[in-house]
N, C-alpha and C positions, 0 to 999 in steps of 0.2 A: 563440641561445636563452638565456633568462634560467633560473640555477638559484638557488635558495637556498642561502645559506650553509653551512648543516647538510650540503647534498647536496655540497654543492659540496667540503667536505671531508672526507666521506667518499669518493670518488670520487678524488680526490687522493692520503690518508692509501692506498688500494688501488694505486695507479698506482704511487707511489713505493715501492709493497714489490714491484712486478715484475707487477704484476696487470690485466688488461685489466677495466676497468668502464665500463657504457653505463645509460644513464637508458632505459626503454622502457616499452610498454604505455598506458596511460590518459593518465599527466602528457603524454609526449609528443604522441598522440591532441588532448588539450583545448589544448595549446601552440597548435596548428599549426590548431585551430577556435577562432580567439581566447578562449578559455574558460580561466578561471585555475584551474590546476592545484589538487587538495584534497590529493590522496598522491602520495608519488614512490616510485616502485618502480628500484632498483638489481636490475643483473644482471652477473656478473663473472667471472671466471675463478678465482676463490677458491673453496677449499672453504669449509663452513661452520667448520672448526675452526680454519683458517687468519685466515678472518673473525675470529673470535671474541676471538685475540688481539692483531689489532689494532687493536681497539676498549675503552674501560675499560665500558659497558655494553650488553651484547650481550644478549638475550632467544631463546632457543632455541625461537621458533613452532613453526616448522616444519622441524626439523634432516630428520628424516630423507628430507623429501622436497627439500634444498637450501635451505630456507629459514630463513632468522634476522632478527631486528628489533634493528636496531642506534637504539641513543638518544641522541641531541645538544642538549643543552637543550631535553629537555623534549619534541624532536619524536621522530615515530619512523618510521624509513624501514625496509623490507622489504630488503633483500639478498638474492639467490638465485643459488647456483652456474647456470654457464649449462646447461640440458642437453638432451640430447639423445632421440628416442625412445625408450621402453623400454616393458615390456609392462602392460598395467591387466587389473585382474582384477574393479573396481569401481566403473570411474567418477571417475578424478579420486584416486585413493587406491592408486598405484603398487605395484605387486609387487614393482618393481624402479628404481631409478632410474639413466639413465644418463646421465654428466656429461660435459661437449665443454669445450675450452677457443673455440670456434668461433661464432659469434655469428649466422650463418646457421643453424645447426642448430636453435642454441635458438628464434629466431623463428620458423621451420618450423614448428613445433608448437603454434605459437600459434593464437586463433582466428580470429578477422582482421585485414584487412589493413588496420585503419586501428590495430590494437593490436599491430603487428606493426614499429611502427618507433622505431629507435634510436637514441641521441645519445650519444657520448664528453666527454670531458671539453676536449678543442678545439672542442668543438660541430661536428663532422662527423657531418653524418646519414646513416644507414645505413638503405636502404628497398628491402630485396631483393624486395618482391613488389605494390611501386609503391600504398602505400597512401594516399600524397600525391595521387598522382594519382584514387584513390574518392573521398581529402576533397574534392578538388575537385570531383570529378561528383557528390559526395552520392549514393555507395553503400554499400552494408555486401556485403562478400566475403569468404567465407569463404577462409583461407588453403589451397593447393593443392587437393585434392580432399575437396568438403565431405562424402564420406560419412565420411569415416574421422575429421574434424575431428569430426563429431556422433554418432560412434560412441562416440569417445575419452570422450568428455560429454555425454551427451543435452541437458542444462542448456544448452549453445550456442545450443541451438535458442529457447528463450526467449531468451536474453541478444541476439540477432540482432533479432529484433523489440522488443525493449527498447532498442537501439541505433537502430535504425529510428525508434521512438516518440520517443526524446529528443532526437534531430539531427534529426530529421525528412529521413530517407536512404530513400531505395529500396532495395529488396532484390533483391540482382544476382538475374537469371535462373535460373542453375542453384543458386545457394544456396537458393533458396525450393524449387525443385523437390525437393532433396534434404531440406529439412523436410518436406513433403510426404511425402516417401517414407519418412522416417526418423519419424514425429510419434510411433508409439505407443510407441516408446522412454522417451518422458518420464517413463513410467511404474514408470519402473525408478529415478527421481529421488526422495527423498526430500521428503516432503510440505514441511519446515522450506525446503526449498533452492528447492520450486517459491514457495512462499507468498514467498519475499523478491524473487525477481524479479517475481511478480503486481504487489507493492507497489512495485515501483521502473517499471514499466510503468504502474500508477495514479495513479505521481504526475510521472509525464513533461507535455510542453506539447502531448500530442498522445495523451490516455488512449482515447481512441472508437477512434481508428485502430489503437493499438496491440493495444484486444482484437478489433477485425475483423482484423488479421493472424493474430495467434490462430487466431480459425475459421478463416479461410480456408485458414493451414495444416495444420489438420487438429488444431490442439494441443489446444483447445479443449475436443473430445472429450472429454479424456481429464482435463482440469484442472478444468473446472466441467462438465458435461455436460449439467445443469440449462439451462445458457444457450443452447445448442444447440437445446432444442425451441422458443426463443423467436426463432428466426431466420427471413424468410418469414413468421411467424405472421400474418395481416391480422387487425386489433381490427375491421373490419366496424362504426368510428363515425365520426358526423361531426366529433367531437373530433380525431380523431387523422388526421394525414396518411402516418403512417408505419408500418409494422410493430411487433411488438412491441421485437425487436431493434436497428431503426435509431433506434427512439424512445429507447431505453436507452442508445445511445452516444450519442446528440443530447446526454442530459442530463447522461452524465458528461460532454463535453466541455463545459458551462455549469456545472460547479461551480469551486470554488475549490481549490487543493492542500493539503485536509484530507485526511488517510487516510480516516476515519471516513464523511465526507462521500462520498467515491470509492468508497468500499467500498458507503455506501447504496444513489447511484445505479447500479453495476453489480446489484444485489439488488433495488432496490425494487419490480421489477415480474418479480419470477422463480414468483411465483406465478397470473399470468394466464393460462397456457397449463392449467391447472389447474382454473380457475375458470371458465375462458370459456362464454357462454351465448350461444344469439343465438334475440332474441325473432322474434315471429309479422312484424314489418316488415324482418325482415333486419337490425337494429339491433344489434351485438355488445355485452356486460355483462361484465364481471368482477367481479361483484357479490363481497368476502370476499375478493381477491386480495392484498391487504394482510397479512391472518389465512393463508393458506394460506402466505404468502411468508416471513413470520416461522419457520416449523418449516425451510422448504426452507432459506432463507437461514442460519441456527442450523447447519444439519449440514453444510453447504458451508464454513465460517467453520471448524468442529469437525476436518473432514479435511483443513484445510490447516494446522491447528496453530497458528489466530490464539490470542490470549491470552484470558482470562474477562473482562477489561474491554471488549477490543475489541469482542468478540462480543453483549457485553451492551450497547453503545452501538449498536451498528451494528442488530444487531434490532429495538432501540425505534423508530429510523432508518426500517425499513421497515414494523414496525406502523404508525406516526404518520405516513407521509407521506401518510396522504389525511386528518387533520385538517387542516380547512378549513371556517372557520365567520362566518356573516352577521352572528349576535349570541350572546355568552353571559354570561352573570350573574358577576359578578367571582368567585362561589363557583367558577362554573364551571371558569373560565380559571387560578383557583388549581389546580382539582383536576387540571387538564391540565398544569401546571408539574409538580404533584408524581409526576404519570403518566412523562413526559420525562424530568424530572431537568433540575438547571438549567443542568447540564456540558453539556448534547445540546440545550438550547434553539438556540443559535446555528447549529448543524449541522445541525437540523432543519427552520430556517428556509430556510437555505441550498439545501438539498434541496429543497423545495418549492415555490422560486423557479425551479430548475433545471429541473424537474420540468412549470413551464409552460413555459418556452422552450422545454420538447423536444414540445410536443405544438400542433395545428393554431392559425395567429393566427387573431384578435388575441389579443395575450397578456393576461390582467387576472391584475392580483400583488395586488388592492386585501384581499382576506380576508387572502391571508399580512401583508400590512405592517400593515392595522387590528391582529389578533390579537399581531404582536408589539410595535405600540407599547403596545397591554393591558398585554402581559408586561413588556414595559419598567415602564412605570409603575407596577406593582404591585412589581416589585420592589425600585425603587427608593425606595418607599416604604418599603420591609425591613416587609411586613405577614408576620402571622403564614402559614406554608406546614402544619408539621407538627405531628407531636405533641410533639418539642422545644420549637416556641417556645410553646407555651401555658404560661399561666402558670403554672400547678401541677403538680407530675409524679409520681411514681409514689405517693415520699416523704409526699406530700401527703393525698393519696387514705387511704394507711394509719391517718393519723393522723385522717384522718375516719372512720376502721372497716371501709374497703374494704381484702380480704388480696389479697394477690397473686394474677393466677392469670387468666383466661381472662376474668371479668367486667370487670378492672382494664383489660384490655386495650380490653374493651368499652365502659367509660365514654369510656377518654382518645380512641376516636374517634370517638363520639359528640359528646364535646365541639367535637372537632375541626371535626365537620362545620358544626357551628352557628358556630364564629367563623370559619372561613372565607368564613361567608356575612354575618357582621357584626361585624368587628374589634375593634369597641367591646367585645365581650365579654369579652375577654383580659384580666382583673383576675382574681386570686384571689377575690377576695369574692364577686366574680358567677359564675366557676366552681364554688364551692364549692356556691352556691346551686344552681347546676342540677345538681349532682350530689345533693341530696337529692332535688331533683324526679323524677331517673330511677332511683330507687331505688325 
């Protein structure tokens, strides 16, 4: 097994002061699935203070639970006393910690058993609970007995199906069952801690599968709830061949690995169960599903702790995914840029490409492609959008005798609306004119 230099002498600089240190967890894990390791995590029989000085820069992450970040040009590797069980009173944020010099123990308590194996510095692997042998069947197995592993951290429980999602692994038997059994635990997880495994399950090579493990283990419930009444739902249209819920993993599994994008389509149709009408032919409607999805989607975003840009991107996302248009007037198609925003045009598109794939063939992309070569071309032309690019601006207006203030507001979009509809307008001298006119 190949180590990097950095690792490779810290691990050594340990050995040689009398210290057992083994590389384990992830790097090991991605080594052994031909995947090039991103962080190496060191585990050793050193305390941290013992760490500490024999290293010239040492970072004190996480002393008192055994851990320190040792720094070697530049990189930074994790170092952690090896340890052993001791009691939680929180979830991951020990009471107590207790430290082994023993390298079985410390894995013991790991979560599983493909992050459960180890490497010295002869590169003798150490795989007490035959994790080699899951990479090879493509499982995920929780280490010993998985209630205690998901009691220890509810958080397991996603990280399992997160795991599942990115190797694309079966989930043993009794570990799922014990999700299952354990799911409403998660609830006890910090919204920051659930929201960063959502995103790392949305942006896996298998985003649909990973939130159908989700529901089906019960997590789902308890993480978006919203999406749960969309499961079974029948749209009762000829458009659609699939449920609400199968149509919505259809189409995140056809986007691309934007967050933004992923976040849409898990969202974009979380208001149809809301909306649903079914006329006098049996015909199912979601007439407003869009508009209803926007508020649902907003407070689902809000109680996972996403950020004010994400939420603000990802909303527009599912307002605008059912813009789709045969023809509109260049004024038009400006004033749909400025609606979007021209960060969320791409993402938009994207979405709504997705959006046909996941619903009954033949698929026709022909309104999304028309509308965004429009967009294209308008804005490669850099034609005016806002009330920035008009020619005149607030400054202007004043010194023609308009004061600040609510009306000033009112001219510059008035103005707006007119050269958006005919670019040629954008000179000061022709602005100025039609500002005496709407006075």
């Amino acid at each position: 097994m190949y180590f990097p230099d950095y690792v490779e002498y810290i691990m050594s600089q340990l050995q040689q002061s009398g210290f057992k240190s083994y590389v384990v967890g992830g790097c090991v894990r991605d080594y052994f699935l031909k995947i090039e390791p991103k962080d190496w995590d060191i585990c050793t029989s050193a305390t941290p203070e013992q760490i500490i000085t024999l290293f010239n820069h040492v970072i004190p992450t996480g002393i008192k639970h055994g851990t320190v970040t040792v720094i070697i040009n530049n990189n930074h590797v994790e170092v952690t006393t090896l340890r052993t069980d001791g009691k939680y009173n929180d979830f991951r944020h020990p009471e107590e910690v207790f430290f082994t010099t023993e390298l079985i123990e410390d894995v013991a308590r790991r979560d599983f058993t493909v992050n459960s194996i180890a490497v010295n510095l002869d590169r003798n692997v150490y795989d007490y609970f035959d994790g080699l042998k899951d990479i090879e069947n493509k499982i995920i197995r929780a280490v010993g007995n998985p209630d205690e592993r998901f009691r220890e951290d509810p958080l397991r429980m996603m990280r399992c199906v997160r795991f599942s999602a990115v190797f694309d692994f079966d989930i043993e038997k009794e570990t799922e069952k014990s999700i299952i059994k354990n799911s409403k635990l998660i609830i006890k997880i910090s919204a920051e801690r659930i929201r960063d495994e959502l995103c790392k399950i949305l942006m896996s090579d298998y985003p649909g599968y990973g939130i159908k493990m989700l529901q089906r283990t019960g997590l789902l419930q308890y993480i978006i709830p919203e999406l749960c009444e969309c499961v079974d739902f029948n749209q009762h249209n000829i458009h659609h061949d699939k449920n609400v819920f199968e149509h919505i993993l259809t189409v995140l599994n056809n986007t691309p690995k934007i967050l933004n994008v992923r976040l849409g389509a898990l969202l974009h149709d979380i208001g149809k169960p809301k909306s649903f009408t079914i006329d006098e032919k049996g015909c199912g409607h979601f007439y407003g599903h869009h508009i209803d999805g926007v508020e649902i989607a907003e407070e689902i975003l809000k109680k996972l702790k996403f950020d004010n840009k994400t939420i603000e991107s990802v909303v527009i996302l599912v307002r605008e995914h059912m813009s789709r248009y045969d023809f509109l007037r260049v004024g038009s198609i400006k004033k749909f840029i400025n609606r979007v925003g021209v960060g969320n045009l791409n993402d938009l598109f994207e979405l709504q490409i997705a959006d046909i794939k996941g619903s009954k063939e033949p698929h026709d992309f022909t309104q999304v492609i028309n509308l965004k070569n429009e967009v294209e071309g308008i804005l490669n032309e850099k034609q005016p959008l806002t009330v920035k690019d008009l020619a005149i601006n607030g400054y202007d207006l004043m010194k023609a005798g308009i004061q600040p203030g609510i009306k000033m507001g009112q001219i510059l979009n008035g103005l707006l609306e007119k050269v958006l509809d005919n670019p040629k307008l954008n000179t000061k001298e022709m602005l100025l004119n039609l500002v005496k006119e709407m006075e």
